[in-house]
C-alpha positions as CSV (number, residue, x, y, z in Angstrom):
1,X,0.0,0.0,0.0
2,X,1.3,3.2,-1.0
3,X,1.5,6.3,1.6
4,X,-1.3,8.0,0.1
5,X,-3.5,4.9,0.2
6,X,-2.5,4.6,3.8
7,X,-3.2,8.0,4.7
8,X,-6.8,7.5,2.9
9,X,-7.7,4.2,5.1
10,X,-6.4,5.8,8.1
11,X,-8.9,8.7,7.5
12,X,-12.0,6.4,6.3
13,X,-11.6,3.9,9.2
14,X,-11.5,6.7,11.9
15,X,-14.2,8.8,10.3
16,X,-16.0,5.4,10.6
17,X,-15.4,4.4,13.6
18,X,-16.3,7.8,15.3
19,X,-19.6,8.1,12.7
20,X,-18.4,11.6,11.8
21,X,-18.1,11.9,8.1
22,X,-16.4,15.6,8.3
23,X,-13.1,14.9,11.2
24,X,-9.9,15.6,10.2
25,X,-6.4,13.9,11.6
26,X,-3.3,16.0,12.5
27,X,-0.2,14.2,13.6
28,X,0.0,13.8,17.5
29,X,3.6,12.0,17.7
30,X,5.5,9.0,16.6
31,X,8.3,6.7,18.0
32,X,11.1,4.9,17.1
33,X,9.2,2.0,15.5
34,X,6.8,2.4,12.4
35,X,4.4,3.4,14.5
36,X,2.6,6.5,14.2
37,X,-0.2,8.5,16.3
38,X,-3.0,10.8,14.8
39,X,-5.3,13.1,16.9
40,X,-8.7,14.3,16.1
41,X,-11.6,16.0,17.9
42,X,-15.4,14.2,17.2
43,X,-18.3,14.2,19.9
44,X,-17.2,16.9,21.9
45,X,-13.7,15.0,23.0
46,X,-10.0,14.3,21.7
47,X,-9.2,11.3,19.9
48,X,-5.8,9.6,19.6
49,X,-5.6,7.3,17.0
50,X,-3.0,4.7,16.5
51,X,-1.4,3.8,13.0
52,X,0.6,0.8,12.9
53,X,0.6,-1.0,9.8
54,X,0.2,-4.5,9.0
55,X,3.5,-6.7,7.9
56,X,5.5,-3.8,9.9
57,X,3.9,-3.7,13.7
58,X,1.4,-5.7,15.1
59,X,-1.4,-3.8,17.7
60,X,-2.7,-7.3,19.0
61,X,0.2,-7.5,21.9
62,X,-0.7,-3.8,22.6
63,X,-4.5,-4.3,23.0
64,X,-3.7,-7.4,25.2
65,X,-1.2,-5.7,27.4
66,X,-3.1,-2.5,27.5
67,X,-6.0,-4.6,29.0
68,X,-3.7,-6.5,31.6
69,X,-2.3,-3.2,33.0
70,X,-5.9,-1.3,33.0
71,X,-7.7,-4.3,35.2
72,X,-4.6,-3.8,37.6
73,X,-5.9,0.0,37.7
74,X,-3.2,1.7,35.4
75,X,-4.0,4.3,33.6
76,X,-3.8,3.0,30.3
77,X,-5.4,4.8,27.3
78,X,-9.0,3.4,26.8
79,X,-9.9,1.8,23.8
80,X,-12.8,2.4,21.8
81,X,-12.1,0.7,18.5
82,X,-9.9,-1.5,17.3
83,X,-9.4,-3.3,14.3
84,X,-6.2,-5.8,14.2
85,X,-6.2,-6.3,10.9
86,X,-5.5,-2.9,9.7
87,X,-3.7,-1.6,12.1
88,X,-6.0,1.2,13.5
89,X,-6.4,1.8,17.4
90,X,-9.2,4.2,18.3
91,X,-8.1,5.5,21.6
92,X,-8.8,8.0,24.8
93,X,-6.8,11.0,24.2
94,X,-4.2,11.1,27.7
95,X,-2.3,14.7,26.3
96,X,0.8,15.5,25.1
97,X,2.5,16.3,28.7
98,X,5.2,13.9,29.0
99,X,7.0,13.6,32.2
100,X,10.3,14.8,30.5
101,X,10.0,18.3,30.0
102,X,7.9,18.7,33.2
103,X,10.4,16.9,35.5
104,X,13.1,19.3,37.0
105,X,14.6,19.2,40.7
106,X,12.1,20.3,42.6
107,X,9.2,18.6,41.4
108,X,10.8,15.3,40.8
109,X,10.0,13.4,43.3
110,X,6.1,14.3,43.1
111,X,6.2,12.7,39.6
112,X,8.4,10.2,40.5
113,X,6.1,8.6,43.3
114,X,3.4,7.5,41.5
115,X,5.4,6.2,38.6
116,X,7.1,3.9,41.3
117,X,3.8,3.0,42.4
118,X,2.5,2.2,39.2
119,X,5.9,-0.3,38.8
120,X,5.2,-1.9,42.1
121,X,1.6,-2.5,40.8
122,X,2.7,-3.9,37.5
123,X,5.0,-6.0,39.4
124,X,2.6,-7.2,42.1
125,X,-0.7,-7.3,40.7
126,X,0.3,-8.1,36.5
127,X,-0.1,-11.7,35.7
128,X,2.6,-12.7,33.7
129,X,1.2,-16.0,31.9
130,X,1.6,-15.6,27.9
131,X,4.2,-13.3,27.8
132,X,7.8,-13.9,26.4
133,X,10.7,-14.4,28.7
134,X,13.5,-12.0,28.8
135,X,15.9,-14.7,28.7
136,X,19.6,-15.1,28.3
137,X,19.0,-15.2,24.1
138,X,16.8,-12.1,24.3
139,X,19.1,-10.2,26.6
140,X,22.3,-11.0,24.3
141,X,20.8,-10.3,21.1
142,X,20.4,-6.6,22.8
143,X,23.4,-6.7,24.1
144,X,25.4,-7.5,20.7
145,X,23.6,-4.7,19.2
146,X,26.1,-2.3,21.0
147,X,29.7,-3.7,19.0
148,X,27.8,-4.3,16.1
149,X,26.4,-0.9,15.5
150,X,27.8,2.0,17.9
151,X,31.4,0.3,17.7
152,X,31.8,-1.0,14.1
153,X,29.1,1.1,12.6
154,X,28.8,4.2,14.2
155,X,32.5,4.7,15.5
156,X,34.3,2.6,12.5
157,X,35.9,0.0,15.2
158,X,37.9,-3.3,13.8
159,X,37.6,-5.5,16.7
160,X,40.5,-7.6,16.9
161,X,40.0,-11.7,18.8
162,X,41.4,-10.1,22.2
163,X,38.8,-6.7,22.4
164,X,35.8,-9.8,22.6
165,X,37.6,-10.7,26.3
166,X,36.3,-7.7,28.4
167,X,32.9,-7.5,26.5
168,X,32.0,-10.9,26.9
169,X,33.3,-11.1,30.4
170,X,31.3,-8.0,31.4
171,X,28.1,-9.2,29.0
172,X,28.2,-12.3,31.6
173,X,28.5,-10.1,34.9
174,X,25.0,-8.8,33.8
175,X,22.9,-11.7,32.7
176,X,24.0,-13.2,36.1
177,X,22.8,-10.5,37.5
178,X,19.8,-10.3,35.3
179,X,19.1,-14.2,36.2
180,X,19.7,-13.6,40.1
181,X,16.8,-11.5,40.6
182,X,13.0,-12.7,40.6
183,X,11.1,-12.5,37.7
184,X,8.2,-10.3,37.3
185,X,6.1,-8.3,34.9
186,X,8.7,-5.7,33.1
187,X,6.9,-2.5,30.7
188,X,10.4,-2.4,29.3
189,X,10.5,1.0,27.9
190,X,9.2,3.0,31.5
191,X,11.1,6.5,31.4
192,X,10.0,10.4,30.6
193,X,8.9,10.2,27.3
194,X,6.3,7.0,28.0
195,X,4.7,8.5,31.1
196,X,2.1,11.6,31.3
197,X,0.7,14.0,33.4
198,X,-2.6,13.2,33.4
199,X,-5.9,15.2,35.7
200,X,-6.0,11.3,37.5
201,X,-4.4,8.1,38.3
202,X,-1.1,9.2,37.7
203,X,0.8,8.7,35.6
204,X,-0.8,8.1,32.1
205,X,1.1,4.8,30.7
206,X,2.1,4.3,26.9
207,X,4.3,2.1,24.8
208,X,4.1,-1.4,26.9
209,X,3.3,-3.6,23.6
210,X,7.0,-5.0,24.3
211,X,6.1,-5.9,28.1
212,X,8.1,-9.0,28.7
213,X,8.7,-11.2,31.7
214,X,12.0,-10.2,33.7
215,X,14.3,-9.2,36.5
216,X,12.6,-7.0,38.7
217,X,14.8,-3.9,38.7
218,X,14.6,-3.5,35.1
219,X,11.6,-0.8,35.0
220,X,12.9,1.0,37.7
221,X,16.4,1.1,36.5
222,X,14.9,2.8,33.4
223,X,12.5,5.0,35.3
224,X,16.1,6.4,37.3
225,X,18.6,5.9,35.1
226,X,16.6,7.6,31.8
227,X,18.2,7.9,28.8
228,X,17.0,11.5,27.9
229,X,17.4,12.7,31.8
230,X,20.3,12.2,34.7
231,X,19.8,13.0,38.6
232,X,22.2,13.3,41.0
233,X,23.3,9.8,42.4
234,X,22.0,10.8,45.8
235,X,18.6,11.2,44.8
236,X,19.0,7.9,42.4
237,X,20.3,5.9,45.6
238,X,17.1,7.2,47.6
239,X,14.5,6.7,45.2
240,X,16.5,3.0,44.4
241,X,15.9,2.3,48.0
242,X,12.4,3.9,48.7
243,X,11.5,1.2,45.6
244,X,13.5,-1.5,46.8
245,X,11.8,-1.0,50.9
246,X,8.3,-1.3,49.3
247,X,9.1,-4.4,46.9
248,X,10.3,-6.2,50.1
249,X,7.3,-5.3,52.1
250,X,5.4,-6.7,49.5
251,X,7.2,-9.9,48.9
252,X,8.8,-9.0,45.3
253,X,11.9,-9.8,47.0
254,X,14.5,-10.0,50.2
255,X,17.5,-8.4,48.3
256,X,19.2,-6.1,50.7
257,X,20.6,-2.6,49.7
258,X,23.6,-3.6,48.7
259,X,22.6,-6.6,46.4
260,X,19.8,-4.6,45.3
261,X,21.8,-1.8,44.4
262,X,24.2,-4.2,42.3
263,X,21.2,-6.2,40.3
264,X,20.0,-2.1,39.4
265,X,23.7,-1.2,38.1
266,X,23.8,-4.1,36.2
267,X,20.1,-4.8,34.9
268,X,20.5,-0.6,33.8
269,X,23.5,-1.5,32.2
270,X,22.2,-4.1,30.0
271,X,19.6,-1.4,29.1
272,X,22.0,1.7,27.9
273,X,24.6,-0.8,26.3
274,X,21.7,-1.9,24.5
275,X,20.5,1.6,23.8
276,X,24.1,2.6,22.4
277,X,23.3,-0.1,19.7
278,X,19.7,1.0,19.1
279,X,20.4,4.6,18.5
280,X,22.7,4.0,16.4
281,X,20.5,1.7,14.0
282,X,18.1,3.7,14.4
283,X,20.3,6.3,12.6
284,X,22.3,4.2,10.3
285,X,19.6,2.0,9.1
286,X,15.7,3.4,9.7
287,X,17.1,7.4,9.2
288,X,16.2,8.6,12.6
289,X,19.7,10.5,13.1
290,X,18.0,12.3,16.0
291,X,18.6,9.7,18.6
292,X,22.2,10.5,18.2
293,X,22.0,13.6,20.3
294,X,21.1,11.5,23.4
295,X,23.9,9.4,23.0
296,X,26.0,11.3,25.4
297,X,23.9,10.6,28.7
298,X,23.7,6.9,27.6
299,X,27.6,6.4,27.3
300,X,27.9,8.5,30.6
301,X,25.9,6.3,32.2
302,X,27.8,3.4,31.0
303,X,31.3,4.8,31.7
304,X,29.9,5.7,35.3
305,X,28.0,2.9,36.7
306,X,30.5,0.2,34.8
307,X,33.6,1.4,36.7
308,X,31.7,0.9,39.8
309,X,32.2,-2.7,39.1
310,X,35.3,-4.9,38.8
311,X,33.7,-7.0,35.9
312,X,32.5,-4.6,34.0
313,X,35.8,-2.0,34.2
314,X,37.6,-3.6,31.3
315,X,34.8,-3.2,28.5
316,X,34.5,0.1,30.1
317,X,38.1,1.0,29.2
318,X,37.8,-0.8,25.7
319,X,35.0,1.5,24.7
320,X,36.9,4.5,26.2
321,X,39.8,3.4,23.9
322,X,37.7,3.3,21.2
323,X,36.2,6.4,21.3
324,X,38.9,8.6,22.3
325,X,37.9,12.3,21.9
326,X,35.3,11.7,19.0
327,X,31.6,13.3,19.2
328,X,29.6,10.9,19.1
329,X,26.7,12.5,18.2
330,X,28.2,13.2,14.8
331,X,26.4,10.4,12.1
332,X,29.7,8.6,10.7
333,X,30.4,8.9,6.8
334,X,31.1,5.6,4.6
């Protein structure tokens, strides 16, 4: 289907579904999939609706998800139409006010709160049955996308037989840490710019079609350690441990501070080594050079919290070597 075509059914199905022949759709955002979202006004209200087309994204997880997290009392956007098909989601409107640009240092930890509460619930309360295991394969399929593309690709690095030693030896520190902790419902993707201010039930929640099972200080490890936001590690350390007080009390887990505090260095890790890979694909390969900006807090991040630890110090280094004094939020010329 050509562009135009699309951009007709999107229009016909909405107009449909919403029995008002004369609405128009104006872009409302998209994300770093082929996803797109379309806003319109009909009956009085907003509309969001939700493009994601056939062959290239498929809304069935999302629905199913969405559902899961909204009987645990998350405020998920509510659905009025769907069709699975074609791709279309007819949904309640939650805004456009992302946490990100409303978070600074003194209202942090008023946003914050109820984002932590909404992980707790997720993990408590969120049967996991059905959904796909972020296992050792999954994790290192992430993982590898860091040498592949933000080494070789973005920074032009020939890895030689010895350079694999310290990746692979820090890659194993964090699936064992990954593997250590209990299990539990994980949104995967839980930072500024998938959580909303909305009038109730804080916070609005978006973009949990990739909800997997896994270690529980994943989502909370993203909600702290954002990619697109840094604290200072004080106020990291006593929102880690606020979290990590309430998941004992309600039996996620008996980790104490200090193990708890590793599996979040570790399980955040995996995430921003990942995300050095991803923004740089998503550059190199889908033309999204934008993501390339934010790859300075990610590599921070990874330079900081890896030479915390012993096992992760010599990738660390590598990387360090490897990137020397180059900006790497320049795209990289063939």
């Amino acid at each position: 289907m050509t562009a135009p075509e699309r951009i007709e059914q999107r229009l016909a199905w909405t107009r449909q579904a919403l029995s008002d022949p004369g609405l128009a759709l104006q872009v409302a955002s998209a994300d770093a999939s082929f996803r797109s979202y379309w806003r319109t006004r009909s009956g009085g209200r907003s509309w969001i609706v939700m493009d994601a087309p056939p062959g290239q994204e498929d809304i069935a997880p999302w629905l199913r998800i969405g559902k899961l997290l909204a009987d645990a009392g998350l405020h998920t956007p509510d659905v009025r139409a769907a069709d699975t098909e074609a791709g279309f989601v007819l949904m309640e409107d939650l805004g456009d006010r992302l946490y990100l640009p409303e978070l600074d240092a003194d209202g942090a930890d008023a946003l914050y709160a109820p984002a932590i509460d909404a992980i707790l619930t997720m993990q408590a309360q969120v049967d996991t049955d059905g959904l796909p295991a972020f296992d050792e394969p999954w994790m290192v399929m992430e993982l590898e996308l860091m040498p592949e593309w933000f080494l070789r690709r973005h920074l032009g690095a020939q890895l030689e037989c010895e350079d694999w030693d310290p990746i692979e030896f820090a890659f194993r520190a964090i699936l064992n840490a990954a593997h250590a902790q209990p299990q539990r419902f994980m949104h995967r993707d839980f930072h500024s710019r998938n959580l909303l201010v909305v009038p109730d039930n804080m916070p609005g929640v978006i973009d949990f079609q990739g909800a997997m099972r896994g270690p529980l200080a994943y989502d909370v490890a993203s909600l702290l350690r954002d990619c697109y936001i840094a604290w200072p590690e004080e106020r990291v350390a006593a929102w880690r441990e606020g979290y990590r007080r309430r998941a004992v009390e309600l039996g996620l887990t008996s980790a104490d501070e200090a193990l708890f505090a590793r599996w979040f260095d570790l399980t955040g890790l995996q995430r921003h080594i990942k995300v050095l890979g991803i923004f740089c694909r998503l550059a190199y390969r889908d033309g999204k050079p934008g993501y390339l900006a934010d790859l300075p807090l990610v590599w921070r991040y990874v330079r900081e919290v890896g030479n915390r630890h012993e096992d992760i110090r010599p990738m660390v280094a590598l990387l360090e070597r490897f990137i020397g004094d180059t900006d790497i939020t320049r795209p990289r010329g063939d």
